[in-house]
C-alpha positions, 0 to 999 in steps of 0.5 A: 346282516351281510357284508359287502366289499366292492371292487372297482375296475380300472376300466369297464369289462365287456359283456363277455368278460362279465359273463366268464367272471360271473361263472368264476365267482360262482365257483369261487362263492360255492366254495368259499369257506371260513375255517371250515364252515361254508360262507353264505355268499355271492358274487356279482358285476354291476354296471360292467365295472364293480365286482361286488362280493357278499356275505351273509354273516348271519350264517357264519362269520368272515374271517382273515384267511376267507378275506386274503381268499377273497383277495387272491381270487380277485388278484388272479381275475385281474391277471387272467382279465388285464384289469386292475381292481384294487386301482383307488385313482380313478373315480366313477360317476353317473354324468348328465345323461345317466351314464356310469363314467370313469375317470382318473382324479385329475380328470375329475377335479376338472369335470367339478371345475367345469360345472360337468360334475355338481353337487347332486352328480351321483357318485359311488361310495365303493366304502360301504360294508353292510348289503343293506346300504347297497341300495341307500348309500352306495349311488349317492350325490357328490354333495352327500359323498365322501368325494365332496371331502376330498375334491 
């Protein structure tokens, strides 16, 4: 079973920052480690905006002092790359078209009074824990999110 965090940027990365972020979670993974025992992970951008961080627990458990690691390593991105990924005010959506758009709350609630966002608009639940929901639970409608609770 692997476990997953996704951190959502406060703005889209560049391709060139993708790729100098993508070698340093290669480093990071490589030697990410819990009490000792080498974790099976990796790391990876998706949509130039969510750094997703998995492991597979089958090979050895996360612990407190990986996860603060996780953390730190992810704190020292945002220094060195101006971004914020720990940022929970601003909300990602796929609009008509397909794109991935993001957008403060405010902003938001006003696309869902407009009629830009509707119930079957994707939305992302960065909430999920488990690798095998990234593919099922992680891109789903505004109607069937977390999001429909609290818009």
């Amino acid at each position: 079973m692997n476990k997953i965090w996704i951190y959502q940027a406060d703005r889209f990365l560049s391709d060139k920052e993708v790729e100098e972020i993508a070698a340093e979670l290669s480093t990071f993974v490589a030697d990410w480690a819990a009490h000792g025992s080498a974790l099976a992970g990796k790391g990876y951008i998706n949509y130039n905006l969510f750094l997703i961080l998995e492991v597979d627990e089958t090979q050895a458990d996360v612990t407190g002092c990986s996860i603060d690691s996780s953390v730190r390593f992810i704190k020292a991105l945002e220094q060195k790359f101006s971004v914020n990924f720990f940022d929970r005010m601003k909300v990602a959506f796929k609009d008509a078209t397909g794109t991935v758009r993001l957008v403060d709350r405010v902003d938001f609630e006003h696309l869902i009074r407009q009629g830009d966002v509707t119930e079957n608009t994707i939305v992302f639940n960065n909430l999920i824990q488990q690798g095998e929901d990234l593919q099922t639970k992680w891109e789903v409608p505004f109607k069937e999110s977390w999001h429909s609770k609290v818009f």
